[in-house]
N, C-alpha and C positions, 0 to 999 in steps of 0.2 A: 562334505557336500550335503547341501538340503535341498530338496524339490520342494517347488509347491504348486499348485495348479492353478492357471491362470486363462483367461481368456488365449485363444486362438492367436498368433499374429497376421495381419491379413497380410495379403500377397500384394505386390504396388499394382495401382490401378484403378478405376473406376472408383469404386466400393471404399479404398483406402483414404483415396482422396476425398469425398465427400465426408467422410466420418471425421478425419482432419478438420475441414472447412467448418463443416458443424460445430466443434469443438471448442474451434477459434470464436467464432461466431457467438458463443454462450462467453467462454471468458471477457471480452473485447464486452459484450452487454455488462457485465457483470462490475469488471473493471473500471469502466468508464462510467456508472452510476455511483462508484465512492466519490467523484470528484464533480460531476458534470452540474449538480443541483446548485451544488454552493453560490455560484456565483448569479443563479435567478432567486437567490432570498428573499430582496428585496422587492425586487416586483411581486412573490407569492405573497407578503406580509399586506400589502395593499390588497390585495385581489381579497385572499380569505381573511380579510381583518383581524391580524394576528399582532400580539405584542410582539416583541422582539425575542424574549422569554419562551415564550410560546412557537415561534418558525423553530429557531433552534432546534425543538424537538422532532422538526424533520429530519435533520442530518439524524440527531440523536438516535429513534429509533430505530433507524436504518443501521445505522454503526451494531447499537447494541445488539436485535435480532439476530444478523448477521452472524456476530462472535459467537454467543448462546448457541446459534445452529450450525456453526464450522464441525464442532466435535462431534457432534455424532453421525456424520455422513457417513463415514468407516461402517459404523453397524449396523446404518439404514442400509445400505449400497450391497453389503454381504449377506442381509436379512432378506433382501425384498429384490435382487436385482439391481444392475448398475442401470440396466438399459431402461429400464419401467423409472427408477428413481430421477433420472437425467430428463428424461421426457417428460415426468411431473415436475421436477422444477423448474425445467426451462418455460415449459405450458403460463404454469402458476408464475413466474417471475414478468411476464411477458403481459398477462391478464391484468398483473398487480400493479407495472407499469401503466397500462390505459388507466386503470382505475384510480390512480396520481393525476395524471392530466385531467381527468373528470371531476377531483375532486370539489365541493363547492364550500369546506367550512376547515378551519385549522384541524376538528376530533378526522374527519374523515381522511385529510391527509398524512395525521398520522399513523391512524389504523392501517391502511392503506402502503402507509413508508414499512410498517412493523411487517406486513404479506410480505413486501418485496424483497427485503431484507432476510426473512424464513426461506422464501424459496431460492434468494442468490445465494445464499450460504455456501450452498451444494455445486453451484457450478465449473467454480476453481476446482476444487480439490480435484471433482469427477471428469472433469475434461484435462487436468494433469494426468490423471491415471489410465481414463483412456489414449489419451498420445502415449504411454507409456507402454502401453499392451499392444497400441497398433502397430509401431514399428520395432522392426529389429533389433537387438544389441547395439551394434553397430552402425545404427541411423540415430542412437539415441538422442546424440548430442546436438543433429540436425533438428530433430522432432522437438526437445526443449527452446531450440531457436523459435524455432515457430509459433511455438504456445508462449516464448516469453514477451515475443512481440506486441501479444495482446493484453499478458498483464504490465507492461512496461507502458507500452505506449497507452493504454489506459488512464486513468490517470494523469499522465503528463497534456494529451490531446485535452482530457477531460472540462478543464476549464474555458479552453479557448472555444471549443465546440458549442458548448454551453452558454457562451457569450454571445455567440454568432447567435443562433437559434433561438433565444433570446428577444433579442437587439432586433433582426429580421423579423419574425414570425412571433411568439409569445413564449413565458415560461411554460406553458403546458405540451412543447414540444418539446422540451427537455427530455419528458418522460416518452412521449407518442414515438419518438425516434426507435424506439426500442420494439417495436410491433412489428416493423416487416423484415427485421433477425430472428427476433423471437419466431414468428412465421417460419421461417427458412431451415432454423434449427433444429424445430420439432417436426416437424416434416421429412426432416433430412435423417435425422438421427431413427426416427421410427420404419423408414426404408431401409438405410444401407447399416446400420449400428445391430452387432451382435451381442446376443444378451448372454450375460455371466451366470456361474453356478449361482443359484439361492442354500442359503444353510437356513432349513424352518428348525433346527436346533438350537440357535442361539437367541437367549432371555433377553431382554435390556434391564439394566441395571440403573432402576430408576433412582435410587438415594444419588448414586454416584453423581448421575446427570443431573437433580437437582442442586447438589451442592455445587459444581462446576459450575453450573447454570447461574446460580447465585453470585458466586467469585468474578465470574467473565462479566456477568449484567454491569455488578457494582463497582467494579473497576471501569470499564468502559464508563459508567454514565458520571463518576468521578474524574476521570480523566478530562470527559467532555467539557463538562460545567464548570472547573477548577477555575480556569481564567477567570470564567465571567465572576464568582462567589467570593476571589481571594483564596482562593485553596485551604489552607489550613487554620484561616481566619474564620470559616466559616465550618458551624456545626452539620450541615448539611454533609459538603465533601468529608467530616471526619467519621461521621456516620457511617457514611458510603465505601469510606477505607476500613472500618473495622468489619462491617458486615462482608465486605471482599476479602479478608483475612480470613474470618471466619469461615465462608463458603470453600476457599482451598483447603484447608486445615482439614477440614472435614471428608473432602473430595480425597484428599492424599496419606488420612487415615483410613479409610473406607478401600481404596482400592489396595494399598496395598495389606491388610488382612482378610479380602477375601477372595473366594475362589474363580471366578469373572469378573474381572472390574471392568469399566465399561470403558477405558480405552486400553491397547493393550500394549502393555510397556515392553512388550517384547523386541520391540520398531528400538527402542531404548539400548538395544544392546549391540547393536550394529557401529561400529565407531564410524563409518562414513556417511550415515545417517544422521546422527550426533553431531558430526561435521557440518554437513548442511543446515541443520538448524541453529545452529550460532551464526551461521554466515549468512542464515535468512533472516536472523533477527536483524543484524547488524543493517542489511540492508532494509528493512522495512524503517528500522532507527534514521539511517542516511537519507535514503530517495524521498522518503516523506516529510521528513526536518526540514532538506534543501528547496523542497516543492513550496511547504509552507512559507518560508521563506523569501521567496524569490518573485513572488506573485504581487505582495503588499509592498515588496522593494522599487520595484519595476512602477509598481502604479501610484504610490503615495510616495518615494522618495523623488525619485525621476520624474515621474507625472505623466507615464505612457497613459494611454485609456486603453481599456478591458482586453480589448481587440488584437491591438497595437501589443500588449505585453504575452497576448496568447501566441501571438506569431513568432515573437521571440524566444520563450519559451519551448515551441516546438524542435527548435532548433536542436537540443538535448535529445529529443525522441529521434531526428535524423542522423545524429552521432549511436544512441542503441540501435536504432534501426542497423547501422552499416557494421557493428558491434559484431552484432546478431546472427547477422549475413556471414561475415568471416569464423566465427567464434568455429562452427559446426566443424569446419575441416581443419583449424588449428591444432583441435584437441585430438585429432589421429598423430600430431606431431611433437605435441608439447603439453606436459601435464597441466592438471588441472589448477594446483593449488599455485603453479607458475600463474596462470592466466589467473586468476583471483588475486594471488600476490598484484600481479601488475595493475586489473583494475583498480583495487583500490589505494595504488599509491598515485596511478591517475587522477582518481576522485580526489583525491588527498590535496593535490598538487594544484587542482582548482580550484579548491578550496583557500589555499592559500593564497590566489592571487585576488579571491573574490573577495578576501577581508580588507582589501584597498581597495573596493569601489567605493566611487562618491556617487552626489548627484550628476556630475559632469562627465561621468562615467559613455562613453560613445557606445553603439551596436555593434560597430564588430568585434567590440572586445566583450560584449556579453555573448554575443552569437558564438563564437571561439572557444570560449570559456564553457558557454552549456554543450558545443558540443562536443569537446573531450571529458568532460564532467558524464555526456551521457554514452561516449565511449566505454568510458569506464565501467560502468554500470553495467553494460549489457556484458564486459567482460568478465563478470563476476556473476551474474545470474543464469546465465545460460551453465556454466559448469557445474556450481553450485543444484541448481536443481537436478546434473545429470549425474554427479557423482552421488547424491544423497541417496540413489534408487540402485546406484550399483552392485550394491552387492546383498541388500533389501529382500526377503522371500517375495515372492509376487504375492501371498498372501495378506501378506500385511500391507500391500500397497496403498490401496485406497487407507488406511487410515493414517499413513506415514504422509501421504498427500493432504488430508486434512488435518493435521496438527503442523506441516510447513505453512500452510493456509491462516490456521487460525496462531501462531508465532508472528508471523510477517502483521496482520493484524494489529496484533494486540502490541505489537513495537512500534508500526507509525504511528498509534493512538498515543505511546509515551512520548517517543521522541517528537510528534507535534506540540504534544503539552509542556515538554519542556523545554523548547528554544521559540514558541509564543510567551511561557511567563517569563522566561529570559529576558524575553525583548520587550517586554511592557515594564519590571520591573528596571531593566537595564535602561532604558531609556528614564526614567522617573530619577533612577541616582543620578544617568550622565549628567542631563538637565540640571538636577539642583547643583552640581559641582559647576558647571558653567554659568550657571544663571550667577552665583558668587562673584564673578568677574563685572557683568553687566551695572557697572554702579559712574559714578558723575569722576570720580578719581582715575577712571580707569584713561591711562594715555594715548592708547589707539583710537577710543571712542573721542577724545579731544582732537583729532587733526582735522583738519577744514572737512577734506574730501569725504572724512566717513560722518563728521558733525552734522555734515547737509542731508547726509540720508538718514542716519542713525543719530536724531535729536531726543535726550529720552528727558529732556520737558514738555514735549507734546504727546498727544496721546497716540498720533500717527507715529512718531518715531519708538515710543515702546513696541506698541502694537509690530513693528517691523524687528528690532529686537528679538521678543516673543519669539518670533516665526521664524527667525534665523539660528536663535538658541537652539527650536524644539528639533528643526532638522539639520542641527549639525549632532545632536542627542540620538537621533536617531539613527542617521549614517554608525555613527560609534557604537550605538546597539547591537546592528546588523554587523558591525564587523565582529565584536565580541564570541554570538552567536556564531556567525562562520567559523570564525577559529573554535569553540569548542566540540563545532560537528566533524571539524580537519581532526583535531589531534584524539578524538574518539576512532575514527574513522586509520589513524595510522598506531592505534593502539590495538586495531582490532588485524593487523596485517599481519603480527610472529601466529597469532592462533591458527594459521594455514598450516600448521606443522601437526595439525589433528587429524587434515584428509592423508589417506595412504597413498599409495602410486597408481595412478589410473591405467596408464602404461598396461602394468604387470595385471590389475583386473582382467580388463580387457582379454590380455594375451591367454589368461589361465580360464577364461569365459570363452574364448574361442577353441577350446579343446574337448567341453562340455556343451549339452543339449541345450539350446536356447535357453529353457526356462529353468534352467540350474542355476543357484547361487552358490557362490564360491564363500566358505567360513574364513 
């Protein structure tokens, strides 16, 4: 058995409950600004007369800052205070949003994205860690419900929100929405939020962070850009991949021969920690692949508009949401790696039936489909982030909370890049194999009925051609793509044989002092 000292648990009540709400408040801000921008690009690109080239780099350094400043919240938060560190970012993250909606020229929105991005960093992790110190042992799995609400439904709300506010009012409310949370947050957290030990013992270990720094940047902004440049056609992205080689290499020499390295792999030795973050990557790989996905399906295959596809879509957040709600008292009854097992042969299972959609594809078979798709989902997150902390010193919390943080990250960033170049190259092969059919010999193209529509000596009749090839190419893309996120997604289901028994944790924690962890 190892102790470690950890914040207070509060008592339920006033004081608990608002530090909760605050908490949610900063992720759900946090959350909902990886997704909420994208879909006002276009109207920003007019507004700050930006090339196309150039918006991009809103997301961009948003995404990058972001990763660069996940890892070191751990030794901010142990150095300086969780409660003073939480308070300045949420401050600074809330400031840096008005100053997005203010901004008047492409350099100041993205300086402006790169603040907001530094001070979100810190919000996940630190409001994971604190739900994790507020409640009990035994609320844990209740308390992940709650905080996963807001990184789940983040993101999933993020675009349809986005759209509306938008569409209604302007893209500068994208950002402005976020002021009177940010508001609420910082106010809330500096009355009833109890502040943690500081250690003014501990150095930062700046080579470490700059080589990580280095690795995270140039992979992220490789990742980002890859579609647009041809990936590996292009000297840019090859650059960007060997200088991100090089920055780990260096990062993962450095820490491990010297005496502090600056994250501490000691979080590393826990096998139920180790659990969770394969099971968080996997999920940052899924929820964000299928996101990607299902957005540009909805609107360019089907022809929903922005709105119309946001609603649908939320659909998947009211299946996590009831996920979520159940999840917390199941796991007093049935282990963990059960619930994970089942979510994602759910996920699985919708996956497979989403590789038959077409264009003709009805609503309640997409509404059904995303909401056992986000069934699943919330069945696997809520455990996963309560088994990873199970058996975790409290010391190492905060940093074990942002390296799940900055994992789930740096895997949507892959797995969107890889089932967008899928689907751009997939479509480009289906296409030309199809298009090989479309010729004067072909027999179905000779019968009366399809000759009157599909005449391909006129240029209206190619032109119709074209456009029936490019979206049957693409339906086949999208299906390709699904199925490689299913059989990823049911190859990642035997690895549940890595978490232990929750059961038996639990029971052998219930015999020890709250903040005892069981070896």
């Amino acid at each position: 058995m190892s102790t470690a000292s950890a914040a207070p648990i509060a008592v339920p009540g006033l004081r608990r409950n608002m530090v909760t709400i605050c908490a949610m408040t900063a992720t759900i801000m946090q959350a909902l600004d990886t997704t909420i921008a994208n879909v006002a690009l276009p109207y920003m690109q007019g507004t700050l007369s930006a090339s196309q080239d150039q918006i991009n780099w809103v997301l961009t350094s948003y995404i990058v800052a972001a990763a660069i400043m996940t890892a070191p919240v751990g030794w901010i938060a142990n150095r300086f205070g969780r409660k003073r560190i939480f308070i300045l970012c949420s401050g600074g993250f809330t400031v840096a949003s008005v100053l997005c909606g203010l901004a008047q020229d492409i350099n100041q929105m993205v300086l402006f994205r790169l603040l907001q991005g530094m001070f979100g960093a810190a919000l996940v992790p630190l409001s994971q860690a604190v739900m994790l110190d507020t409640y009990a042992l035994h609320e844990r799995a209740k308390a992940m419900s709650i905080w996963g609400m807001g990184v789940m439904m983040g993101p999933i709300m993020g675009p349809s929100l986005g759209a509306w506010l938008t569409e209604t009012y302007s893209w500068h409310w994208v950002f402005f929405v976020n002021l009177p949370f940010g508001v609420f947050t910082v106010l809330g957290l500096l009355v009833f939020m109890d502040e943690t030990k500081k250690n003014f013992d501990l150095r930062f270990d700046w080579f470490g962070f700059f080589a990580l720094a280095v690795g995270i940047g140039a992979l992220q902004i490789a990742l980002d850009r890859g579609e647009q440049l041809g990936w590996l056609e292009s000297n840019e992205i090859i650059a960007e991949f060997i200088v991100s080689a090089a920055g780990f290499y260096y990062f993962f020499a450095h820490s491990f021969t010297t005496d502090k390295p600056f994250i501490q792999f000691a979080i590393f030795k826990d096998r139920n920690f180790i659990g969770g973050c394969v099971f968080m990557t996997v999920m940052g790989l899924v929820l964000f692949s299928t996101m990607a996905l299902a957005s540009p399906y909805l609107q360019n295959v089907i022809g929903y508009p922005i709105i119309t596809a946001g609603l649908l879509l939320a659909s998947r957040g009211c299946g996590t949401f009831v996920a979520m709600m159940l999840v917390g008292r199941l796991m007093r009854h049935i282990e963990a790696r059960t619930l994970i097992i089942t979510g994602l042969g759910l996920t699985g299972l919708s996956l497979f039936y989403m590789t038959g959609w077409t264009d003709q594809t009805g609503v309640p078979e997409i509404v059904t489909l995303s909401i056992v798709q986000g069934f699943g989902f919330g069945l696997v997150f809520v455990p996963l982030s309560t088994v990873a902390f199970l058996t975790l010193p409290n010391n190492l919390r905060t940093d074990g909370t942002s390296m799940l943080t900055l994992l789930r990250n740096v895997a949507s960033s892959i797995g969107i890049s890889i089932v967008i170049a899928q689907l751009t190259e997939g479509s480009r092969r289906v296409y030309a194999v199809l298009s090989e059919h479309i010729n004067p010999f072909n027999h179905a193209l000779q019968m009366p009925d399809v000759h009157s529509i599909i005449n391909l000596t006129s240029d209206k009749g190619r032109a119709m051609a074209d456009v029936m090839v490019s979206l049957q190419a693409q339906i086949i893309a999208f299906s390709q793509d699904y199925q490689m996120v299913m059989l990823f997604t049911l190859c990642a289901i035997p690895l549940a044989i890595m978490i232990g028994s929750t059961k038996l944790a639990l029971r052998k924690q219930s015999l020890a002092p709250e903040h005892s962890v069981m070896e």
